[in-house]
C-alpha positions in Angstrom: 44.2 211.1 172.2 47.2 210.1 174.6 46.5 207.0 174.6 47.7 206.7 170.3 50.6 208.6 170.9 51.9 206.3 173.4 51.0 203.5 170.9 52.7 205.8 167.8 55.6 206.3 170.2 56.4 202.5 171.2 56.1 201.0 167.8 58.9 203.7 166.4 61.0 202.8 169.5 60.8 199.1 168.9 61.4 199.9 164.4 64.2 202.1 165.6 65.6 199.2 168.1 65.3 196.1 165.5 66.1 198.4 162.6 70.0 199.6 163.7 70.2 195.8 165.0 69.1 194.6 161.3 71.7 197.4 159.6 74.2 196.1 162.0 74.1 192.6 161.0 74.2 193.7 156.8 77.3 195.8 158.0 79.0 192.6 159.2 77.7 190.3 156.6 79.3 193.1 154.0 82.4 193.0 155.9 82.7 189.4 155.8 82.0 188.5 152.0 84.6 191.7 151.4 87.3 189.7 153.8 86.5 186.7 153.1 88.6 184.7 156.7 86.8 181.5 156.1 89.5 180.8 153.0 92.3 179.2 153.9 95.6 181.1 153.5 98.4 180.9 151.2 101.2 178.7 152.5 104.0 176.4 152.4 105.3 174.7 155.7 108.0 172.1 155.8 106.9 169.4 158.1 110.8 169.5 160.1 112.4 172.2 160.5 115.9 173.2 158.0 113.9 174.0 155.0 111.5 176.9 154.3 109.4 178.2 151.2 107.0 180.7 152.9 109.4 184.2 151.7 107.6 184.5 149.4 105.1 181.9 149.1 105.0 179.4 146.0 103.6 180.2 142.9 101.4 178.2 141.4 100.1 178.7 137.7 98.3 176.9 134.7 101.1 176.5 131.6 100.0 176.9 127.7 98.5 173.2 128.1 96.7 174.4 131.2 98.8 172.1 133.5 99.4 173.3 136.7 103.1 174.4 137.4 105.0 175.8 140.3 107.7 178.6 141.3 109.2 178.5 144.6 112.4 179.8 146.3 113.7 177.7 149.0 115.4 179.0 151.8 118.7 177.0 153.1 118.2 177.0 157.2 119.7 173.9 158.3 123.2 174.8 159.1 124.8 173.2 156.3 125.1 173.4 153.0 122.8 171.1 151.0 122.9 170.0 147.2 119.1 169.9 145.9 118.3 167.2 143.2 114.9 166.8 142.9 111.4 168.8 143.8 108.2 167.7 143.7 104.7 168.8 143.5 101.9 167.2 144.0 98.5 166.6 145.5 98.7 162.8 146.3 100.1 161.2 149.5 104.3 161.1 149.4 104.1 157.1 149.3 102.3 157.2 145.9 105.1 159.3 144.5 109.0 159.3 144.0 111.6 160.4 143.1 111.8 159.4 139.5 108.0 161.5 138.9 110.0 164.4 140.4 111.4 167.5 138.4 115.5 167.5 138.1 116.6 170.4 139.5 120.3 169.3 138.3 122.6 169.7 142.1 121.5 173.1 142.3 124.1 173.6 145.8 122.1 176.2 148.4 124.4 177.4 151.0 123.2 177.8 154.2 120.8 180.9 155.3 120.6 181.5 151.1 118.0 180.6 149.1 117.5 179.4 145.4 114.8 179.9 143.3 113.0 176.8 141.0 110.7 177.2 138.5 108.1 175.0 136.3 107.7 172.4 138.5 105.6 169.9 137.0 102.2 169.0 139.5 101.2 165.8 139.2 98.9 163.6 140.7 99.4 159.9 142.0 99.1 158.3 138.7 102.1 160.5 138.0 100.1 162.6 135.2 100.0 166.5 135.3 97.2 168.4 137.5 94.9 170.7 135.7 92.5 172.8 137.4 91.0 176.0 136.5 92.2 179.7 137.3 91.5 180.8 141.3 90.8 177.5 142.0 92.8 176.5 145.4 95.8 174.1 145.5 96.3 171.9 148.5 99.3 169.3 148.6 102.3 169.2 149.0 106.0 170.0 147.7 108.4 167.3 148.1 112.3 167.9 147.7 115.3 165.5 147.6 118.8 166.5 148.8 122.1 165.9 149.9 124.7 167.6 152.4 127.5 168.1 150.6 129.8 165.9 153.6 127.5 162.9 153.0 129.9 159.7 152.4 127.5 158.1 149.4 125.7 161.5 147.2 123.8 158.5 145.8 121.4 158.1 148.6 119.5 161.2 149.0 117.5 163.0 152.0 113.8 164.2 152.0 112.0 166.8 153.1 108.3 167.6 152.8 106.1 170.6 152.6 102.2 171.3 152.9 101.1 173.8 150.2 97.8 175.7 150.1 97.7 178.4 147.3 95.3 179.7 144.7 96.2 178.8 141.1 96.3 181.7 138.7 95.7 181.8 134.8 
């Protein structure tokens, strides 16, 4: 009789061993489809420093034609004051796209350390037409913004800066 007790006795060991190792692993799997950290995070990060759009990250939408737009504020850290002229969003590289695809932001003048915010900011793509994509799918590109300081000599010949941009589009 001993002898099947021992036998009773290792088998629950060896269930009870496998079995809190087996609830353990379901408790991290849970906890990682509930975090999800393999998604990339929102962002916006200027490629030199002077400009930033990260406070609070862009906005990125689908319009009434289901074109995707964006809202940013940009943030004035360069030391100077700058005149914007022109932003840009899109997902192709910066030399297939300039200036003239650009949105006109006017000379919307951002002193330095303030910040101005733009909104509807056509997204195109590197045939220049808009970007559509559906709700919570993820953006990656990038946001490109022409500008003057107000002591350049010619206002005609402007500065760019560039940004990477990683966000989720919303409906």
């Amino acid at each position: 009789m001993m002898k099947n007790n021992r036998k009773g006795q290792a088998a629950m060991e060896y269930l009870m061993t496998y079995g809190w190792a087996l609830l353990a692993i379901v408790i991290v799997i849970a906890a990682l489809i509930y975090l999800n950290p393999f998604s990339a995070p929102e962002l916006c990060l200027f490629q030199q420093q002077g400009f930033s759009c990260s406070e609070p990250n862009p906005q990125l939408y689908l319009n009434d034609d289901d074109e995707v737009e964006m809202n940013v504020r940009l943030w004035n850290k360069l030391g100077k004051s700058v005149e914007i002229h022109s932003i840009l969003c899109t997902n192709a590289q910066a030399s297939a796209v300039g200036e003239s695809d650009a949105t006109d932001a006017g000379t919307e003048k951002i002193a330095t350390g303030s910040s101005k915010d733009f909104t509807a900011i056509a997204c195109i793509d590197s045939d220049g037409d808009p970007i559509e994509m559906e709700p919570n799918q993820e953006f990656r590109g990038r946001m490109i913004v022409w500008y003057n300081y107000e002591d350049d000599i010619d206002p005609n010949i402007h500065h760019e800066a560039q940004a990477n941009v990683i966000s989720l589009v919303v409906g």
